[in-house]
Backbone as XML, in Angstrom:
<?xml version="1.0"?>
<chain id="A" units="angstrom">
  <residue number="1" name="UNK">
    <atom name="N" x="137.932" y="-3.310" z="-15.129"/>
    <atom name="CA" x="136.950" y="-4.061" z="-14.365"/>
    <atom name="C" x="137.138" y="-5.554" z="-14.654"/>
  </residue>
  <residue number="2" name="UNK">
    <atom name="N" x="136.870" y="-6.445" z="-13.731"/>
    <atom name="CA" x="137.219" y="-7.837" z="-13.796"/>
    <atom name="C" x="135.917" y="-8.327" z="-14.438"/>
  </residue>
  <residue number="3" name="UNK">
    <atom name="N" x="136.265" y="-9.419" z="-15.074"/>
    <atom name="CA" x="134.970" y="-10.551" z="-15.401"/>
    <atom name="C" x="134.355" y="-10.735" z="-14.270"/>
  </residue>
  <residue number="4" name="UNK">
    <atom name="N" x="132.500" y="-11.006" z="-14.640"/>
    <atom name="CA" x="132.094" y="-11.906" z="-13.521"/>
    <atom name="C" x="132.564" y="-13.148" z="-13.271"/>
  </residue>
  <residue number="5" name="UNK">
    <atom name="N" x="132.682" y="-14.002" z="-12.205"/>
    <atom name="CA" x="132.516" y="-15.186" z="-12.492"/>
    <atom name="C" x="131.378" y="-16.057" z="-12.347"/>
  </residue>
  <residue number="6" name="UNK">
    <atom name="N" x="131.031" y="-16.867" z="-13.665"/>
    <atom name="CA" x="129.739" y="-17.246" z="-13.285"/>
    <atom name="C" x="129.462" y="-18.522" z="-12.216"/>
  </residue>
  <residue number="7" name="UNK">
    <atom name="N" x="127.872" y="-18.359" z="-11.931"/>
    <atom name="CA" x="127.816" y="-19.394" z="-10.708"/>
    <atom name="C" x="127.391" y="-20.462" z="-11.627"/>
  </residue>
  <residue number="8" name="UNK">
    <atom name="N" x="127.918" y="-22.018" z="-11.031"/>
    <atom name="CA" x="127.283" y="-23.200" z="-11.811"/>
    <atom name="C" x="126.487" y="-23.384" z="-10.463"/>
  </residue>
  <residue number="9" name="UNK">
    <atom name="N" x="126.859" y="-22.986" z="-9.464"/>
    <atom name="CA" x="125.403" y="-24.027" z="-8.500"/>
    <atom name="C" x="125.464" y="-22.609" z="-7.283"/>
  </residue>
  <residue number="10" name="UNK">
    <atom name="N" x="124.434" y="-23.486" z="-6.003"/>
    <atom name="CA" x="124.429" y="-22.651" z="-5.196"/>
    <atom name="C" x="123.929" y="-23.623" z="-3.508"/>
  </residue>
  <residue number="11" name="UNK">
    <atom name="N" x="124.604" y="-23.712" z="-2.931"/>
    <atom name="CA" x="124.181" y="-25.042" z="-2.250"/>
    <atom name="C" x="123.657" y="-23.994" z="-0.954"/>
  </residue>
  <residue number="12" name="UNK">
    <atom name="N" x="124.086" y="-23.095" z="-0.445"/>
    <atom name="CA" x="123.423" y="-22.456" z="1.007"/>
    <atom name="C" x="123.792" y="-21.080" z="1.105"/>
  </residue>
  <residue number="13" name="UNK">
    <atom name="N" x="121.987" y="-20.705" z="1.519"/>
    <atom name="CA" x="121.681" y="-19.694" z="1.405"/>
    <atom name="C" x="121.642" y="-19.443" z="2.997"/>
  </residue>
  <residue number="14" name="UNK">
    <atom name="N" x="121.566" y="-18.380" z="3.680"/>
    <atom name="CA" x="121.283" y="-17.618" z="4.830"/>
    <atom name="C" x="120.353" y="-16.222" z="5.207"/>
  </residue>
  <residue number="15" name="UNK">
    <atom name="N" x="119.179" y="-16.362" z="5.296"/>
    <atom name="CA" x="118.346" y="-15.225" z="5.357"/>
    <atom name="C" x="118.022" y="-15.041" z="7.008"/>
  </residue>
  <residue number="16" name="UNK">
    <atom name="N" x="118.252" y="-14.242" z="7.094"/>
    <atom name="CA" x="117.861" y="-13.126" z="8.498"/>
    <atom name="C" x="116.117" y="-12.831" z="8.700"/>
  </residue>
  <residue number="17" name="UNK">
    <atom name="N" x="115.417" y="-13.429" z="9.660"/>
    <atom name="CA" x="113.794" y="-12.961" z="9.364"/>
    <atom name="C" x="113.702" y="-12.538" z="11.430"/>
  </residue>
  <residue number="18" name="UNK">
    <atom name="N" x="112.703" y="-12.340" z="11.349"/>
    <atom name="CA" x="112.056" y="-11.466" z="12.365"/>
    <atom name="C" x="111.582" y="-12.720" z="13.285"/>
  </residue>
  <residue number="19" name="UNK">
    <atom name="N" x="111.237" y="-13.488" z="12.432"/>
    <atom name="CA" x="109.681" y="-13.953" z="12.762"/>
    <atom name="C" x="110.191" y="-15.620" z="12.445"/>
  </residue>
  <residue number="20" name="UNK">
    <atom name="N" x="110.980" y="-16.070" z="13.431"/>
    <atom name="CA" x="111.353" y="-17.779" z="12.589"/>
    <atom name="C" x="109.821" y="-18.616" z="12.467"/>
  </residue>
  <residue number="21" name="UNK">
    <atom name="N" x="109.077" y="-18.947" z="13.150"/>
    <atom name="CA" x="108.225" y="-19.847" z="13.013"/>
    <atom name="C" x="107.028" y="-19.821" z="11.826"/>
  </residue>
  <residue number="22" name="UNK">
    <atom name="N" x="107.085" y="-18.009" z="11.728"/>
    <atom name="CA" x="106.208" y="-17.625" z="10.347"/>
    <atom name="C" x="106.891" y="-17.852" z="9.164"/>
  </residue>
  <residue number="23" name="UNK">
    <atom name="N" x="108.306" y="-17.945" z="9.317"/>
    <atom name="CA" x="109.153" y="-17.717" z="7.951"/>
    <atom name="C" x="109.017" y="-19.201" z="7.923"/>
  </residue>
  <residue number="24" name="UNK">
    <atom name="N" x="109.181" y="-20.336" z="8.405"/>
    <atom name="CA" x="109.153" y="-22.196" z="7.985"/>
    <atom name="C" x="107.658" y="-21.649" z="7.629"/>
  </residue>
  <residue number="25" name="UNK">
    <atom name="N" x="106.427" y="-21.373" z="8.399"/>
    <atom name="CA" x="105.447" y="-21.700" z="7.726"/>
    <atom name="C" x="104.846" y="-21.439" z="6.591"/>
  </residue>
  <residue number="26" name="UNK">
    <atom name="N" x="106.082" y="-20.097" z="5.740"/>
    <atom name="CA" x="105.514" y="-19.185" z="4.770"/>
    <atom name="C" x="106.676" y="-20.415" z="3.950"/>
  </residue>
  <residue number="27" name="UNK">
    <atom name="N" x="108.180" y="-20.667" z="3.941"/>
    <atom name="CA" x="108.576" y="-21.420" z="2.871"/>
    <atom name="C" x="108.153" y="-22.615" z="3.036"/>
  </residue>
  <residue number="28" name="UNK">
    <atom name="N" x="107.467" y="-23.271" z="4.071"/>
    <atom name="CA" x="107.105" y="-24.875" z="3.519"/>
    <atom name="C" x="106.066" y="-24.405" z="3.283"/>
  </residue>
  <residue number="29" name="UNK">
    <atom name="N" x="104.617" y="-23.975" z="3.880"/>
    <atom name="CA" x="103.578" y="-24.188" z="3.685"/>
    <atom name="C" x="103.500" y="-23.132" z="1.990"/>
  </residue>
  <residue number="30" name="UNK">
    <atom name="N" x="103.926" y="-22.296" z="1.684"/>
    <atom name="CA" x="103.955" y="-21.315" z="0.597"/>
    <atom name="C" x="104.382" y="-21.684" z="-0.708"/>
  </residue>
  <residue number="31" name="UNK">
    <atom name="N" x="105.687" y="-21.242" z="-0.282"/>
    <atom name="CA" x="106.817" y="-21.875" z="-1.357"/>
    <atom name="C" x="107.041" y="-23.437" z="-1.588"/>
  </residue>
  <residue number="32" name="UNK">
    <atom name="N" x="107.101" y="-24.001" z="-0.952"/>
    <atom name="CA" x="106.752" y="-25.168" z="-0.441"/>
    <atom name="C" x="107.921" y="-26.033" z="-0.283"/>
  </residue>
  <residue number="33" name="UNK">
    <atom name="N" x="108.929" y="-25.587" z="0.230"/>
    <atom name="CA" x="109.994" y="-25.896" z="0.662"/>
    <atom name="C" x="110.262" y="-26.611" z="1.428"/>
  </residue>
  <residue number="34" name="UNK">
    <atom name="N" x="110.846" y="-28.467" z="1.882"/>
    <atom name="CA" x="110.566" y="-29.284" z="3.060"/>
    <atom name="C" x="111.650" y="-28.824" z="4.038"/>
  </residue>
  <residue number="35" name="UNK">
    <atom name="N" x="110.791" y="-28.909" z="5.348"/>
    <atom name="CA" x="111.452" y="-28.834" z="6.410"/>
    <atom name="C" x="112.658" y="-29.698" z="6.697"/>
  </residue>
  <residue number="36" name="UNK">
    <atom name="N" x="114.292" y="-29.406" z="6.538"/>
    <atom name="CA" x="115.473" y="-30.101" z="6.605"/>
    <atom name="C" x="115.677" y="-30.484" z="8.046"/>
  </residue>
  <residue number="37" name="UNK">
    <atom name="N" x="115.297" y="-29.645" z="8.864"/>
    <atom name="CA" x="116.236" y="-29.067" z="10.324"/>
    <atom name="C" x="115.865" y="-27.584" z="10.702"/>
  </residue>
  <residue number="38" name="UNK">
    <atom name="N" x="114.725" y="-27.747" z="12.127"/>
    <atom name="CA" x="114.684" y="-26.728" z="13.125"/>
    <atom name="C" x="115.524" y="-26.865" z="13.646"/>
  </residue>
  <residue number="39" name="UNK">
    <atom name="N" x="115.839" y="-25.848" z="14.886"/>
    <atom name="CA" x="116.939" y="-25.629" z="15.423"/>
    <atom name="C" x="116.049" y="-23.885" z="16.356"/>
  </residue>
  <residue number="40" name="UNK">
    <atom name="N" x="115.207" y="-24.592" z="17.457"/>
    <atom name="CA" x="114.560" y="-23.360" z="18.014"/>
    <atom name="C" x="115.504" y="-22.750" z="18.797"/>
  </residue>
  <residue number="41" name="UNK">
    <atom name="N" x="116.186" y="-23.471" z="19.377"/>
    <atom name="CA" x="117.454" y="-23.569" z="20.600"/>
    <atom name="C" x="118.197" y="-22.776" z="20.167"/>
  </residue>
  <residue number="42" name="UNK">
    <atom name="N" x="118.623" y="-22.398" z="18.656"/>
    <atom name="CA" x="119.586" y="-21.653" z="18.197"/>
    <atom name="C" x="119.289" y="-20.240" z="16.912"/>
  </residue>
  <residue number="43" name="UNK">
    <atom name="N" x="117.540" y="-20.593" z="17.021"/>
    <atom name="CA" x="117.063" y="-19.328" z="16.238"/>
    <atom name="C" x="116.879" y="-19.406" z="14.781"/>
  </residue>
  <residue number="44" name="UNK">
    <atom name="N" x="117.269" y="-21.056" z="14.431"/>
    <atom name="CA" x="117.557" y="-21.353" z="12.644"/>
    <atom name="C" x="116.592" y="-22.120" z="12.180"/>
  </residue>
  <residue number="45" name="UNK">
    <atom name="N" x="116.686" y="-22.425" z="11.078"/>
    <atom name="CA" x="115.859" y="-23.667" z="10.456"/>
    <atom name="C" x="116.293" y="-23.609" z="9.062"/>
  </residue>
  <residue number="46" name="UNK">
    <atom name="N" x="116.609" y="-24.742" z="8.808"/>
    <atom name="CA" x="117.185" y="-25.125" z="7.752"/>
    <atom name="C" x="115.895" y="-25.913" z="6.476"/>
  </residue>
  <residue number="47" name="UNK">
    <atom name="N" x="115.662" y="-25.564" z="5.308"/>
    <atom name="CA" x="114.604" y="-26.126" z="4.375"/>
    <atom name="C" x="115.542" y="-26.470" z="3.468"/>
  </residue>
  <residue number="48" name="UNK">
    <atom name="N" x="114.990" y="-27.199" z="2.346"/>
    <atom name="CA" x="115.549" y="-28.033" z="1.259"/>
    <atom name="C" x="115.173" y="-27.230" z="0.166"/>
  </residue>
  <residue number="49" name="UNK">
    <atom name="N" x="115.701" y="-27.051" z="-0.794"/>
    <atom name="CA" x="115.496" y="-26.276" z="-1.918"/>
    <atom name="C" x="115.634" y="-27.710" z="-3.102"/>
  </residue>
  <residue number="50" name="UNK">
    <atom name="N" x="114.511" y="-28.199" z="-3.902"/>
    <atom name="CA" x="114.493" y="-28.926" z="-4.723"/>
    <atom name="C" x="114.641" y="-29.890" z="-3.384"/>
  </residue>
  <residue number="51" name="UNK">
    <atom name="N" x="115.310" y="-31.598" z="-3.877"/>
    <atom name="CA" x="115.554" y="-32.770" z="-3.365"/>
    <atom name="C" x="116.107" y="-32.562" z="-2.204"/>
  </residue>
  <residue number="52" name="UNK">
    <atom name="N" x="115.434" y="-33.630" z="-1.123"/>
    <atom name="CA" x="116.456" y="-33.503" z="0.215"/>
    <atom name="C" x="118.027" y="-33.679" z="-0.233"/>
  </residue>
  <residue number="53" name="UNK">
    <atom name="N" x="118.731" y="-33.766" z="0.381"/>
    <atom name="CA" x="120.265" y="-33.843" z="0.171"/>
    <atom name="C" x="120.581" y="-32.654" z="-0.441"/>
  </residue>
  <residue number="54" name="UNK">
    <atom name="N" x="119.874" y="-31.927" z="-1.022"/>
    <atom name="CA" x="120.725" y="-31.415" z="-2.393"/>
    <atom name="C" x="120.873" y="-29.942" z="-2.203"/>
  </residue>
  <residue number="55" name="UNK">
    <atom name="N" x="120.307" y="-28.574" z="-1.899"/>
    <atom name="CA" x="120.499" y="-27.150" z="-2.030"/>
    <atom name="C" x="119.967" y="-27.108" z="-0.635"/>
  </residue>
  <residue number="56" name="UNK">
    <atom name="N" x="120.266" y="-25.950" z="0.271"/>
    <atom name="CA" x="119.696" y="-26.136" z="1.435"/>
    <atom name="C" x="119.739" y="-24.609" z="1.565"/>
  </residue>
  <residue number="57" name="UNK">
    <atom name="N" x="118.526" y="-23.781" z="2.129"/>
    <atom name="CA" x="117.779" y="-22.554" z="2.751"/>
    <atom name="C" x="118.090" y="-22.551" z="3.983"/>
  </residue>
  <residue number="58" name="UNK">
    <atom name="N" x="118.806" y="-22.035" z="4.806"/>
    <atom name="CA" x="118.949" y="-21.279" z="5.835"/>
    <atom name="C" x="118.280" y="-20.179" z="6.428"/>
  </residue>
  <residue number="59" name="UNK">
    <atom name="N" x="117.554" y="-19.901" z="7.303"/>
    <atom name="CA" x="116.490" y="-19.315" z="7.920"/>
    <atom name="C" x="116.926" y="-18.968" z="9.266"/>
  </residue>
  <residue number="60" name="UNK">
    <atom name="N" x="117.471" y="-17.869" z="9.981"/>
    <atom name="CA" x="118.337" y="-17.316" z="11.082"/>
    <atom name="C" x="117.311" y="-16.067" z="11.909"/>
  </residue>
  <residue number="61" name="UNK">
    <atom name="N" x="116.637" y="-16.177" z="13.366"/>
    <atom name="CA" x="115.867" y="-15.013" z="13.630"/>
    <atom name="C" x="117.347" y="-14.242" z="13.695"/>
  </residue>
  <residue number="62" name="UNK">
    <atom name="N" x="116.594" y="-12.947" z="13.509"/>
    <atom name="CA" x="117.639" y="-11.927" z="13.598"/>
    <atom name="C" x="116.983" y="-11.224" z="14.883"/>
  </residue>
  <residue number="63" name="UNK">
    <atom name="N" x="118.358" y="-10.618" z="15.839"/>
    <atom name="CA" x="117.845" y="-9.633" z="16.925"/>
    <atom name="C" x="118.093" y="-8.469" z="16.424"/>
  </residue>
  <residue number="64" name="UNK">
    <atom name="N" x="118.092" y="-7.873" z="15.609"/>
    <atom name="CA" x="118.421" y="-6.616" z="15.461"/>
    <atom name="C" x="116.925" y="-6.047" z="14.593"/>
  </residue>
  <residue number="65" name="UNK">
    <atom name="N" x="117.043" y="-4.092" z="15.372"/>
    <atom name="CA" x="115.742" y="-3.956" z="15.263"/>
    <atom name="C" x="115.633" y="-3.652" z="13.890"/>
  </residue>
  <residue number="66" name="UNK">
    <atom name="N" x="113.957" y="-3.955" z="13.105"/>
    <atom name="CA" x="113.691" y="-3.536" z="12.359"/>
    <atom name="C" x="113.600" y="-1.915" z="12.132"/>
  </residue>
  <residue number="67" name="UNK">
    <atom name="N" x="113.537" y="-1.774" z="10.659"/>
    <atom name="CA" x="113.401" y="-0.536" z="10.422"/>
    <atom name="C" x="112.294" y="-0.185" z="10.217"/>
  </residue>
  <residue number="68" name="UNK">
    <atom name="N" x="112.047" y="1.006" z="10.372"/>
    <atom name="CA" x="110.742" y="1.392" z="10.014"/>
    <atom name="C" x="110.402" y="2.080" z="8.763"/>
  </residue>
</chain>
């Protein structure tokens, strides 16, 4: 079995949600994550993790159906 290799950073993430406009309002208003970049036109929204510039959250509606 190979070594892990470890992570020193992590700059972008990509999560799949149902629901884009609830998911910005649950990581800014919640988590409290600032709004980087909507993008309704294309289903995304991008938040800042820590300092603008610096780690960035990706937020993608997904069409595919949920499970039950």
């Amino acid at each position: 079995m190979n070594e892990p290799i470890p992570v020193q950073g992590l700059f972008e993430t990509h999560l799949a949600v149902s629901d884009l406009d609830r998911s910005i309002a649950f990581y800014r208003d919640v988590v409290g994550l600032p709004l980087a970049l909507n993008m309704p036109e294309r289903g995304a929204a991008f938040l800042w993790i820590g300092e603008a510039g610096g780690q960035c959250s990706a937020s993608g509606q997904s069409d595919r159906p949920q499970s039950a």
